[in-house]
C-alpha positions in Angstrom: -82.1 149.2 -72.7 -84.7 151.5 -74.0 -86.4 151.2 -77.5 -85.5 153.8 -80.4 -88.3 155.3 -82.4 -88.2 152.5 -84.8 -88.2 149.8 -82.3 -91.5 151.3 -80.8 -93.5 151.7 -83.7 -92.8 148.3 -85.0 -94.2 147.4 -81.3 -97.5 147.0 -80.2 -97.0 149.2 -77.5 -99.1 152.1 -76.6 -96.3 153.9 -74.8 -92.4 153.5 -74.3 -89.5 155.6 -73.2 -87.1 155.8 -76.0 -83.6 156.3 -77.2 -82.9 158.5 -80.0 -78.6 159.4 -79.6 -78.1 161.8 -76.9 -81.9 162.1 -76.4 -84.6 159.9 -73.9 -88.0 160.7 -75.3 -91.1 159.4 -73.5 -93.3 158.7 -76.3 -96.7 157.0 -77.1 -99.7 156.2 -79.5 -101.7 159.2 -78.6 -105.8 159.9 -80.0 -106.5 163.3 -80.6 -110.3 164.6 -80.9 -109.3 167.3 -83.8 -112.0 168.7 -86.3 -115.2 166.2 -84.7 -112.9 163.6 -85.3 -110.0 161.3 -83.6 -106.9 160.8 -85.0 -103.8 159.1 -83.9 -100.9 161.1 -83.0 -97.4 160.4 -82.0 -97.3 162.1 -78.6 -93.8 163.4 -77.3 -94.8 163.7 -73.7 -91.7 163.8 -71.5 -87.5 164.5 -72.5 -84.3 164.8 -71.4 -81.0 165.2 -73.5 -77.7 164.3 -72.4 -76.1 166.9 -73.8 -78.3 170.0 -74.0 -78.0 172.9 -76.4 -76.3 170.4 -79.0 -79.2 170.5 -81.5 -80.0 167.0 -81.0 -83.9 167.9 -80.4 -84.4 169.8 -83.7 -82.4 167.0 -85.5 -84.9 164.6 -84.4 -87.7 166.6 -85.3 -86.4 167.4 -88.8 -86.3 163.8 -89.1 -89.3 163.1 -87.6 -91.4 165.4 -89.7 -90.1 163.7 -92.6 -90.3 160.5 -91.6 -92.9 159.8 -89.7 -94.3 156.8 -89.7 -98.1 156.1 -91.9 -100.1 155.1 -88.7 -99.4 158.7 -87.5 -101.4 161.7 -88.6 -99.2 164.2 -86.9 -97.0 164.7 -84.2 -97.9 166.5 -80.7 -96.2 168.1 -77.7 -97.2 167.8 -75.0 -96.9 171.1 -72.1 -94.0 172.4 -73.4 -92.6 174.4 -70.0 -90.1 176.2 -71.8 -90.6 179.0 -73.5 -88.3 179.3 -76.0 -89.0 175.4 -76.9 -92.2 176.4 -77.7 -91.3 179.6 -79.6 -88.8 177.6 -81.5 -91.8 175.1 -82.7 -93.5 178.0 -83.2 -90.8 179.6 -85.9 -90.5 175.9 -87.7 -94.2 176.2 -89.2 -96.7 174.6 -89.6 -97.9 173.9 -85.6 -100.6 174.3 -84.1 -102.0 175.1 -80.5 -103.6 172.8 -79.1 -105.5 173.0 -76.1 -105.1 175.4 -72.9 -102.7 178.2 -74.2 -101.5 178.1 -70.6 -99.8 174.5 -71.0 -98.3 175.4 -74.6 -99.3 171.8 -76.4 -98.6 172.2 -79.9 -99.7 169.8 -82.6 -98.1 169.3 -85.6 -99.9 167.3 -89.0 -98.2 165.9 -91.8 -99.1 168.1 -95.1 
């Protein structure tokens, strides 16, 4: 049975595949060279919902955003392939390219 988010931070793994409801989320402890510095990042690499279209992603990320956990400076997306994913991070505010534009990684900080 997969970890949740939760479950995985309280871990000491580096990266898991994890159950959040309807959603599988490949996640992992992620350093990012941002500004001449690292910083650790919660990367969302890889997911799949079982019921698309549902609004279960931006419910997680709503709740993520707000809840992430202290260890994390941000969070960050990897290669989003979908364009109107991206765009919809895009009209939530406050990310950030990151990267090649041509692999749409967005990056996202806690204020």
């Amino acid at each position: 049975m997969p970890l949740n988010l939760a479950q995985f931070v309280a871990s000491d793994r580096r990266n898991a595949w994890i159950r959040e409801g309807v959603l599988d989320i490949y996640v992992r402890r992620h350093n990012l060279w941002i500004d001449q510095r690292g910083v650790l990042v919660l990367a969302l690499a890889n997911m799949a919902s079982r019921k698309p279209g549902k609004g279960a992603y931006r419910k997680f990320l709503a709740e993520l955003q707000h809840s992430l956990p202290q260890e994390f400076a941000g969070i960050f997306v990897e290669c989003i392939h979908n364009e109107r994913l991206y765009e919809f991070h895009v009209k939530l505010g406050g990310w950030k390219p990151y990267g090649f534009q041509a692999d749409h990684s967005l990056v996202w900080f806690r204020p």
